[in-house]
N, C-alpha and C positions, 0 to 999 in steps of 0.2 A: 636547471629545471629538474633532472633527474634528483641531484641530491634532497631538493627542497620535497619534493615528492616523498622522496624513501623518510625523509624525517618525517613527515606527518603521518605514513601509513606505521611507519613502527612507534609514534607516540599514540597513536591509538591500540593498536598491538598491545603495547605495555598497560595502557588505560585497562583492555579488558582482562589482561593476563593477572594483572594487581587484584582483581575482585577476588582472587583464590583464597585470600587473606578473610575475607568475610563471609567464606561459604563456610555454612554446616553440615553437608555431605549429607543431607536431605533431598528427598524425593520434591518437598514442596519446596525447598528455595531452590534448587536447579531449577524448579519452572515457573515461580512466582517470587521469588528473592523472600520467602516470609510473609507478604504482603507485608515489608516495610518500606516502600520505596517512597520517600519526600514526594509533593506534590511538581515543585518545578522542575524534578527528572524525571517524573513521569510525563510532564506536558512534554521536553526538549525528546525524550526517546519519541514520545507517540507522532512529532512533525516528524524528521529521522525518517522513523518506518513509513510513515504516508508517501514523505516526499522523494521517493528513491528514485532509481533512474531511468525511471519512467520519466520523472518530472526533468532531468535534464538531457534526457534523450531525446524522451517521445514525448514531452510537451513542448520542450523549445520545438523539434520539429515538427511540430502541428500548429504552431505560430508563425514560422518557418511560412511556412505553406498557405494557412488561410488568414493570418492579418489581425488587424487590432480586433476583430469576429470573436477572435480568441479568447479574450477577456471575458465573455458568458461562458467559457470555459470555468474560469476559475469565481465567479459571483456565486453560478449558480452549484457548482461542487463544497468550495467554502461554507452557503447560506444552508445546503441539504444535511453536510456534517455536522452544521450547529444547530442544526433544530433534531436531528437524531442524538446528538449529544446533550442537549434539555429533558431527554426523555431518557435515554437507554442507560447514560452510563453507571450513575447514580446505583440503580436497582440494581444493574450487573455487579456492581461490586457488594453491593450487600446482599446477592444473592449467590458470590463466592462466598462469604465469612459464613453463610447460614450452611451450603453445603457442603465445606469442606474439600471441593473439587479442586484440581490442579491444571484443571484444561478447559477452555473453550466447551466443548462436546461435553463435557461431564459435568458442566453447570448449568446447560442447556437445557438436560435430558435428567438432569436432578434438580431443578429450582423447585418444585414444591416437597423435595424429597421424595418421590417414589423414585421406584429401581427401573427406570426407562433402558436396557440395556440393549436392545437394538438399537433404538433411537441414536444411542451415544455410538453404538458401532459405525452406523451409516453416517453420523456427522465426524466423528474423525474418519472413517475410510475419504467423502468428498473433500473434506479440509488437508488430507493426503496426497490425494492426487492433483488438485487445484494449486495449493499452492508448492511442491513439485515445482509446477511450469511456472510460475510466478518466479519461484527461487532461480529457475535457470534465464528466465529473462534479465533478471537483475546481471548473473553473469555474463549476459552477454554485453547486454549497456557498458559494464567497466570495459569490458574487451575491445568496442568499441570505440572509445577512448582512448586506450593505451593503443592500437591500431594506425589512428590519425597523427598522437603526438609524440609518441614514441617509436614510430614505427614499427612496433614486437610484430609476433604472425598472431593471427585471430585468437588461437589458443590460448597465446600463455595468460592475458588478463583475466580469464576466466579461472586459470588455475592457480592465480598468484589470489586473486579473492577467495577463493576456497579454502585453499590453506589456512589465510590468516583468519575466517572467518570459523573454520574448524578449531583455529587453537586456542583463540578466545573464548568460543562458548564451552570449549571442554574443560576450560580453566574454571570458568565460573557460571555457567548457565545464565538464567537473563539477566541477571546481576550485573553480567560482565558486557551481557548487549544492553541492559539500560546506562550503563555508565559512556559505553564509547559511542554510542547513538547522541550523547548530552554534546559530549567533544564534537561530534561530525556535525550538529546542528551549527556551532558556531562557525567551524571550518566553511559550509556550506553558504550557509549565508556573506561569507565575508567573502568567498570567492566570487560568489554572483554582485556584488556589492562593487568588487573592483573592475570587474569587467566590465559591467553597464557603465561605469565613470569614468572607463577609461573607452571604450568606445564613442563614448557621446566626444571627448574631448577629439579621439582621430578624425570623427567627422566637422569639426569644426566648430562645435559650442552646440548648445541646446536648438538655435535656431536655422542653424545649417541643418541637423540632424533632422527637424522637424518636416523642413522642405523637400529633403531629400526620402521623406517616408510618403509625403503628398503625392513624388512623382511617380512614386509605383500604383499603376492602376488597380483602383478598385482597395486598395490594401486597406486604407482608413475607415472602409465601410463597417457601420454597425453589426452588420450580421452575412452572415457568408450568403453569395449568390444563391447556391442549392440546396436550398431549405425544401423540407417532406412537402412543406404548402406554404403558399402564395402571402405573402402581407405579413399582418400582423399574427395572424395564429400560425402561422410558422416560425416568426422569430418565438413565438410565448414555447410551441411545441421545443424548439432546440434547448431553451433554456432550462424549460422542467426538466428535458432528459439529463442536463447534467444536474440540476439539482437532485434528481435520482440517483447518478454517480457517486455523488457525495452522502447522500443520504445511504450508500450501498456498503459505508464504512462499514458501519453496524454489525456488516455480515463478512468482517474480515477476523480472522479471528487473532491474528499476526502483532494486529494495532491493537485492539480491545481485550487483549490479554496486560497492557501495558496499564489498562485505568484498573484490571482487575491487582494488580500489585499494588496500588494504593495502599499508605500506612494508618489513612483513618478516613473512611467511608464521609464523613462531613467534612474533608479538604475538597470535596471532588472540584467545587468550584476554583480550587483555586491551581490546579492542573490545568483544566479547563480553562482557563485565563491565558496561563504558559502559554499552552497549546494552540490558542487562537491566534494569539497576539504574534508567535511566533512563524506562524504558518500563514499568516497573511501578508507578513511582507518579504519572504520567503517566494510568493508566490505573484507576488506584483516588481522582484525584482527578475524573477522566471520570465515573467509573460512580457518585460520590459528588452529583455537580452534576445529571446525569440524576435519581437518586434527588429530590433538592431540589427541582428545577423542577415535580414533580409537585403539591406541597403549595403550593408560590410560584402556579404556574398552575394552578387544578384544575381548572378547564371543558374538560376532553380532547374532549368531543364533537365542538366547532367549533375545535377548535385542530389546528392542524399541529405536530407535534412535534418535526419538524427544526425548526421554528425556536422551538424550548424554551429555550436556549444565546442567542441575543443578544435575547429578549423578557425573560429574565431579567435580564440584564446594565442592561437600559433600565432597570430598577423596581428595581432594592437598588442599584446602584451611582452613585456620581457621575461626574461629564464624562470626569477627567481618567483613569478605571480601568475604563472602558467602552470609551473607545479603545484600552486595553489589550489587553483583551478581542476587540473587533473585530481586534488586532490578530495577535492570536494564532492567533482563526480564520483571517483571513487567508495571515497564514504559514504555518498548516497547508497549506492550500490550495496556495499557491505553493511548499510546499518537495517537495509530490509530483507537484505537476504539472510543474516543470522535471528532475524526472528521467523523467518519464513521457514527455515531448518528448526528450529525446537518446537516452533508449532507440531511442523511434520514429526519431529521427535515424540511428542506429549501425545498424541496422536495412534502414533502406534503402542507406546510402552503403556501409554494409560486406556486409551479408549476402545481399540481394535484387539489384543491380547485378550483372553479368558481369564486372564488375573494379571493385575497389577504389577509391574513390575519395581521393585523398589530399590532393589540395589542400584547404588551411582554409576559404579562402573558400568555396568548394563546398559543402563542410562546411558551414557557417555558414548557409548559403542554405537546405538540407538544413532545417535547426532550423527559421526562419525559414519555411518550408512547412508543416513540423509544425503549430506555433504558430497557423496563419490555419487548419489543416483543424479542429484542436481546437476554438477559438473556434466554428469555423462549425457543429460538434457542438453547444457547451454554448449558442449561441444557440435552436436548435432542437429541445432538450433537453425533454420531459415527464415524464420518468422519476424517481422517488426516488431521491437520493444512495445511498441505501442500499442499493435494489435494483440499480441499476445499477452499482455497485463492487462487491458481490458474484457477481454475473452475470461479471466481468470476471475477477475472484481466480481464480474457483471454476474458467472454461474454460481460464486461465495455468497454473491449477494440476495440471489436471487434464491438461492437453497433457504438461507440462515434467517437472513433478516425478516422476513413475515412470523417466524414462530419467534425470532425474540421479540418484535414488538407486540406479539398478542400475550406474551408471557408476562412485558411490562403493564400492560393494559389489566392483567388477575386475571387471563382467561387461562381455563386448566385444559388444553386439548389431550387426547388420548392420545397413547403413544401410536398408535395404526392414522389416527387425524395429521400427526404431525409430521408421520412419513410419507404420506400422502401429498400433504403439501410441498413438503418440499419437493419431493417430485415434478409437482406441477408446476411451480415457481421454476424451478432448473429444465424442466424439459421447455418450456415455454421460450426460454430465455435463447436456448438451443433452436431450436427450431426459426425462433427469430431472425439468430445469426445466421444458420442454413439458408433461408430464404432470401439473403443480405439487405431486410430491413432494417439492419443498424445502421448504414450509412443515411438511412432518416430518423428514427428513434435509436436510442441507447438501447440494447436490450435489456436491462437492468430494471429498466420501468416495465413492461409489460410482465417480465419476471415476477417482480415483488408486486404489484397486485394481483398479477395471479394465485399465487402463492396466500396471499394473504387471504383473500377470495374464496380459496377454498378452505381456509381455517372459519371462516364465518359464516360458510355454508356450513360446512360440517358441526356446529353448534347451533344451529337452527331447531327449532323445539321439533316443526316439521320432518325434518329431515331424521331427526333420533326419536322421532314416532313410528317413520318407516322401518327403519332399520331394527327397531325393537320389537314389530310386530312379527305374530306369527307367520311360521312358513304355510 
């Protein structure tokens, strides 16, 4: 188990170590490989970073826990990311080639070329702190894992992913994360792949398995007991929330830097293909393994459910397909936590700084800070993988996402409009959580139409009549 393990986390190792060979010691291909990246690695990195281990932490255990429910989990997250990617991604990438920007925040805050330089300051400073906790939840999920099957002490998995996810991106910047993101999507898949076939087979065939999911109560149900409201508009209300979740890509900047690396603006569909195709049954082998672990482990009482996914793996599987397994997790982990680190990197060097930073090494340094804040996050980390990548989504989403779709829309808000909203979108979103109406709505929805809300107010003819008139 160990060795099969150690060989997959060092052929990815070498995978991103190799990209050094095709860096130019540019400021723009450390953070956007050139914008040459082929469409089918852009689609396999952009699942990669989606599906990190959150998705086998905290979605097996939230399947773990509320049942085949779970499934409008991923309908309505999947349906929300495909209709914001009909719209955003396209213009985002042509509105990188127009502005020449190298970050999230500085394409944002320059799509119609004005010089928005707060703007861009405030959206890299939240895109810094947000995903920070993002990055060290990610360290935790692997630590998790290595925990249960390895029995290490909590720490080390978190500092064995740091390392190696430090040495790859200094070696080649995203280059080096789109290339072992492509590796880890296959790994990943194939891990989920063997587990689900080989658990159905311990339970006895497809329809042992089946009977045996009938006899846990309630589990089969369409939609979970404790819905916000009663019937039908409660199960409509769960499901738009998550298709808000997914719709909340948009405002990741992690993921949406990966279509911004595109090699030609008129592939976009055919990423976007990749990326679906890949990530749907990625995510129906996820929600299939969750379902499994329930029957495989039924003592829910005293069990932790994130760790449902490598407790299983120890008991149906052998040595050499457990390190598989391990190792899939692992890569999940590492293929979103090294874009979560050069975000935060591009972030600071480009967007927060009073000038530019262009030297590589600098650059490299930059990551390399990231890297030891994260860790020092995921060491002193309490929090559920699950609630705390959603707490992360839901405020990125809820900042970003209404001023990029008003920007796709040609609307030109003012730089004071668009700090505004986001404000309002993120304080919304917070407040939400504070009050814990997430466990009825997502707060990601109230967010982003707030947010969006007040960019529509604020361009009202009304509204910039008041404001225009005399004191």
């Amino acid at each position: 188990m160990i060795i099969s393990f150690a060989g997959f986390l060092l052929a990815f190792t070498l995978i991103g170590v190799a990209s050094v060979w095709k860096s130019r010691g540019t400021r723009h291909d450390y953070y956007l490989a050139d914008s040459s990246v082929r469409p089918w690695l852009v689609g396999l990195s952009a699942v990669a970073t989606n599906n990190s281990g959150y998705m086998f932490i905290g979605v097996i255990g939230y399947t773990y826990v509320t049942g085949l429910a779970a499934i409008w989990l991923m309908i309505g997250w999947i349906l929300g990311d495909f209709l914001g990617s009909m719209f955003v991604h396209a213009r985002l990438r042509q509105a990188t080639a127009t502005s020449g920007e190298v970050s999230y925040a500085g394409v944002l805050s320059h799509w119609y070329g004005s010089d928005n330089a707060r703007l861009q300051r405030l959206i890299g400073l939240l895109s810094l702190v947000f995903l920070l906790a993002y990055a060290s939840a990610q360290l935790v999920a692997g630590s998790k894992a290595l925990q249960v099957l390895l029995g290490w002490p909590a720490w080390a998995g978190a500092v064995m992913g740091a390392v190696l996810v430090a040495l790859y991106c200094l070696a080649g910047g995203i280059r080096a994360s789109i290339w072992t993101d492509a590796a880890q999507s296959v790994v990943m898949v194939l891990a989920m792949g063997f587990l689900l076939v080989s658990t159905v087979a311990a339970l006895g065939g497809v329809d042992a398995t089946l009977a045996s999911l009938r006899a846990v109560p309630d589990y089969l149900d369409w939609f979970p007991k404790d819905l916000a409201l009663p019937g039908a508009a409660g199960a409509l209300l769960f499901i738009v929330s998550w298709l808000f979740a997914g719709l909340s890509v948009i405002g990741q900047p992690h993921i949406m830097v990966r279509f911004m690396t595109l090699d030609d603006g008129s592939k976009m569909h055919r990423a976007r293909a990749w990326y679906y195709l890949w990530y749907i049954v990625f995510y129906c082998l996820a929600t299939g393994v969750g379902l499994l672990s329930r029957v495989y482990l039924p003592d829910s009482a005293s069990f932790d459910a994130e760790l449902a996914l490598p407790s299983m793996a120890m008991e149906v599987l052998p040595p050499l397909l457990v390190g598989l397994v391990l190792a899939g997790i692992f890569a999940a982990t590492m293929s979103t936590a090294d874009s979560l680190i050069l975000s935060c990197s591009a972030a600071i060097t480009h967007d927060l700084l009073p000038h530019n930073i262009e030297n590589t090494l600098l650059i490299k340094l930059s990551t390399l800070l990231i890297t030891a804040c994260a860790l020092g996050l995921a060491l002193s980390n309490n929090q559920s993988v699950f609630s705390l990548v959603i707490l992360a989504w839901s405020c990125l989403a809820s900042a970003f996402a209404p001023l990029l779709i008003a920007l796709c829309l040609g609307w030109k808000p003012k730089q004071g409009s668009s700090i505004l909203a986001m404000f309002t979108g993120l304080g919304t979103a917070l407040l939400w959580r504070h009050f814990e109406l997430h466990s009825a709505v997502y707060e990601g929805l109230p967010g982003i139409l707030a947010g969006f809300a007040a960019l529509w107010l604020l361009r009202r003819p009304a509204f910039l009549a008041a404001t225009d008139a005399p004191a």
